[in-house]
C-alpha positions in Angstrom: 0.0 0.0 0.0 2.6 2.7 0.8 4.9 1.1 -2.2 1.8 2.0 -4.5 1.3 5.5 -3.3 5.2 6.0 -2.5 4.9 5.3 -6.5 2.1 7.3 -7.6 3.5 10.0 -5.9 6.7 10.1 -8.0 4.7 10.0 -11.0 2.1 12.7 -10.4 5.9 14.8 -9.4 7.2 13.4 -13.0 4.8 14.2 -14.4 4.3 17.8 -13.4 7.6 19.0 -14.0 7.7 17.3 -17.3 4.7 19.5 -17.9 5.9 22.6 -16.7 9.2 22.4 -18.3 7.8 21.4 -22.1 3.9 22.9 -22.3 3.8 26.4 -21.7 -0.1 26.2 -21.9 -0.9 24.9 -18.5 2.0 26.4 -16.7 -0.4 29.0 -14.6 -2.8 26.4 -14.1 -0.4 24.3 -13.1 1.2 26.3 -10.6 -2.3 27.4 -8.9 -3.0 23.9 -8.2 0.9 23.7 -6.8 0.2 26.9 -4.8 -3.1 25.4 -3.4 -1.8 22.1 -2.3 0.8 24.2 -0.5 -1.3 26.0 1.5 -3.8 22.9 2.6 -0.7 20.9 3.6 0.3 24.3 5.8 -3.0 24.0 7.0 -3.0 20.5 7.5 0.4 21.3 9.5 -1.4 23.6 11.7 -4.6 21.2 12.4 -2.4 18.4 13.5 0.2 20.9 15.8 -3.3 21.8 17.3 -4.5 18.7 18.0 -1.3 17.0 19.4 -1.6 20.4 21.7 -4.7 19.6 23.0 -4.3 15.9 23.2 -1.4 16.8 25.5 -3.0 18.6 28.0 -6.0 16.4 27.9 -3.6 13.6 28.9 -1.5 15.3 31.7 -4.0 17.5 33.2 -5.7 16.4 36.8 -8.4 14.0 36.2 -8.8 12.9 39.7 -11.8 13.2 41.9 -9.6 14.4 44.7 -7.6 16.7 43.0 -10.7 18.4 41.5 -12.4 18.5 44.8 -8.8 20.5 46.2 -9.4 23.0 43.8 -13.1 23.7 44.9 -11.9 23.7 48.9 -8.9 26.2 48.0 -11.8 28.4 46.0 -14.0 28.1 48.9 -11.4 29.3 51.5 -9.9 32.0 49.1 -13.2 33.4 48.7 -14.2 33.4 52.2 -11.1 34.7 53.3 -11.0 37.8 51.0 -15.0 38.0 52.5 -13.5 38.2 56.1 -11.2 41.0 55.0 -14.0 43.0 53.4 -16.0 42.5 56.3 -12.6 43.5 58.4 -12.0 46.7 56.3 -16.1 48.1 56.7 -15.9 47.3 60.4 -12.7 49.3 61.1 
């Protein structure tokens, strides 16, 4: 299977430049379709840098049930601390 397209590939590149180089009618055409391919393998490029990104922090960020209820307890206490202070500062 990758022999066959390993092969295909080299013909469709053969094939292009031996177009390019000896008919001038196509040449523009030619390289539009070039300039196109270009830009959705750069945006293929991007897609899969974007998607190892969020695979990666899908895969090390906390999943555990403690962890997660940490984070509430430390949201809790930092909210009702900074309500103490307020409290503190309209008292005084």
């Amino acid at each position: 299977m990758i022999t066959s397209l390993s092969l295909l590939f080299l013909v469709l590149v053969g094939w292009t430049i031996t177009t390019l180089v000896t008919n001038g009618d196509y040449k523009d055409a030619i390289k539009d379709e070039l300039a196109n391919m270009l830009e959705i393998i750069k945006m293929l490029g991007v897609s899969i840098k974007g998607l190892i990104q969020i695979l990666i922090k899908a895969s090390f960020s906390p999943k555990t049930v403690d962890s997660i209820e940490e984070v509430k307890d430390n949201i809790v206490s930092i909210t009702e601390n900074e309500a103490n202070e307020v409290e503190e500062t309209k008292a005084a």
